[in-house]
N, C-alpha and C positions, 0 to 999 in steps of 0.2 A: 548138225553139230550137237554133240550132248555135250552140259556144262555141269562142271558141279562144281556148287558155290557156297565157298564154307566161311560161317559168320563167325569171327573169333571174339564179337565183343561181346563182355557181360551186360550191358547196356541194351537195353532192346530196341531202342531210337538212337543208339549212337553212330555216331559221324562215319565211322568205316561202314557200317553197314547199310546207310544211305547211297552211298556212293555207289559200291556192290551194288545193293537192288538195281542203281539207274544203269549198272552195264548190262544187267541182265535181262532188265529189261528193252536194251535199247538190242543186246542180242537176241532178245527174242521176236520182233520185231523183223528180224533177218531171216527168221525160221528155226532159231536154238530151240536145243529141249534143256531146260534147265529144272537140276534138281538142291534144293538147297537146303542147308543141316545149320542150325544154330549150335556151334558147340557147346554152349555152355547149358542148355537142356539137356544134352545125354550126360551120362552117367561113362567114363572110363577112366581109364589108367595110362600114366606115362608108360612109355618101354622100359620092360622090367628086366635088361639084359639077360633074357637067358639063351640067348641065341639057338632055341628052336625054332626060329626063322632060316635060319642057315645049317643045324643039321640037319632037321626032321622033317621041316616044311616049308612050301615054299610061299609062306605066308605069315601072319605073325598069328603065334597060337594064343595072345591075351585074347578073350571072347567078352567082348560088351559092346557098348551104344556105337566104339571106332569101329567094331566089324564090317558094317556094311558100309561108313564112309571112307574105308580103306579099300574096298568091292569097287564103291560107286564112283571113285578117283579111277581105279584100276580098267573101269569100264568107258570114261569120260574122255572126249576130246580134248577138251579144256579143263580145266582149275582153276578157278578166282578162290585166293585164299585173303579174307576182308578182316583186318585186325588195328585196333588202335594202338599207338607209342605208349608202352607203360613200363616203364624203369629203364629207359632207353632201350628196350627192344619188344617184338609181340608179345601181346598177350599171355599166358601159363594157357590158356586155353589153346591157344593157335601154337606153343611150343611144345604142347606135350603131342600132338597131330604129327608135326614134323617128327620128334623123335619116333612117334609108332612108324612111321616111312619109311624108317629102315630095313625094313621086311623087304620092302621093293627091290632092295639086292639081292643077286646072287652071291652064295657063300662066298667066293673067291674074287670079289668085287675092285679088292686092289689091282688086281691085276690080270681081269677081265678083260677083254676088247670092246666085249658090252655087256657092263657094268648091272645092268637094269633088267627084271625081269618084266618092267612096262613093254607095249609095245610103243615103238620111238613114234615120234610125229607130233607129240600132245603140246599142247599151249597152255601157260602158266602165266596170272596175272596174281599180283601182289597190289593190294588195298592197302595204306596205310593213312589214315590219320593223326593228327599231333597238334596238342594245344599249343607247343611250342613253333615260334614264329619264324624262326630264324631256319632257313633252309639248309643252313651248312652242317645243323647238326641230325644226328640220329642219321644218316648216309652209311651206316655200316650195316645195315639191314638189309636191303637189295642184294647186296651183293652173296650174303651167305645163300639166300632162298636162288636166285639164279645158280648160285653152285650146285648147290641139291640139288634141285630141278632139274640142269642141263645133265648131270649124273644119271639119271633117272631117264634119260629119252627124250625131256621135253626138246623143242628145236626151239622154240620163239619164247621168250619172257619176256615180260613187260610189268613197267610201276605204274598205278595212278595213287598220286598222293597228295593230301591235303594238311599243309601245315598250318596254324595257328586256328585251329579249329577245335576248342575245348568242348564249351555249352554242346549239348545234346541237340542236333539238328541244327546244329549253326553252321553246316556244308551247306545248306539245303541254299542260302544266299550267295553260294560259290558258285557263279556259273562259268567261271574258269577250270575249276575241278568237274563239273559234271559235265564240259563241252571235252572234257581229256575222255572222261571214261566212257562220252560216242562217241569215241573217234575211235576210239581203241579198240572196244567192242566191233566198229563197222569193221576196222583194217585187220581184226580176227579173221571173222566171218569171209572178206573177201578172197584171203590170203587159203582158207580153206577150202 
């Protein structure tokens, strides 16, 4: 199984990206290949609407640091996309990624049968952390990324996510979050 594991926080010991390593590591473990992109090292650009994705190409023609994390998605079993809660939704880093995904449609995607120029099958997990404690809120994240996603081919999503977890490595004493993210990772792996 190839994974690619994309770190949305600006943080380089933050709490999503803890968690992330421990599925990836726990998938690797199973025999994953895991390839992983800090986004906030490369250099790119949101989508810049000009829909030569859909006339010209059948890819997105911005050219920088997303090129090949828009390849190495395209070529990946899985997706662990790892982002912490920041003004009640991802990251700018992990939202400017999704908006470049639109390329993964085909021009006529409304009204496609299949929508995606992925091939279908791929597994999608979603990372989130949140200094905020209360589980009832920021729940409207999930659901947009599983829409994307199951548009897109994926068949399985899944959340691991860690609330009231601000300080920098303060998951790391969550062994109720990082017992979710082997489990998740195993019932990937087995399910593949």
């Amino acid at each position: 199984m190839k994974i690619v594991c994309l770190l949305g926080s600006p943080r380089e010991n933050g709490n999503s990206t803890m968690i992330a390593e421990r599925f990836c590591t726990t998938a690797q473990k199973f025999g994953a290949e895991v390839q992983t992109f800090t986004l906030n090292e490369l250099n790119y650009r949101g989508c810049q609407g000009c829909m030569a994705c859909k006339m010209k190409l059948d890819r997105c023609a911005v050219e920088d640091d997303l090129t090949q994390v828009l390849e190495a998605v395209r070529e990946a079993d899985a997706l662990v996309l790892a982002s912490p809660v920041y003004y009640w939704d991802v990251s700018a880093q992990a939202k400017a990624f999704l908006d470049r995904t639109f390329s993964y449609l085909v021009p006529n995607f409304h009204t496609a049968p299949i929508p995606s120029r992925l091939e279908p099958g791929k597994k999608f997990v979603l990372v989130l952390s949140q200094a905020q404690a209360d589980e009832s809120k920021f729940t409207d994240i999930f659901p947009k990324f599983d829409y994307f996603f199951r548009a897109y081919g994926f068949d399985e999503t899944r959340l691991v996510r860690a609330c009231g977890v601000g300080a920098p490595g303060e998951v790391r004493e969550r062994q109720d979050v990082m017992a979710k993210a082997d489990q998740v990772a195993k019932e990937l792996f087995d399910r593949h």
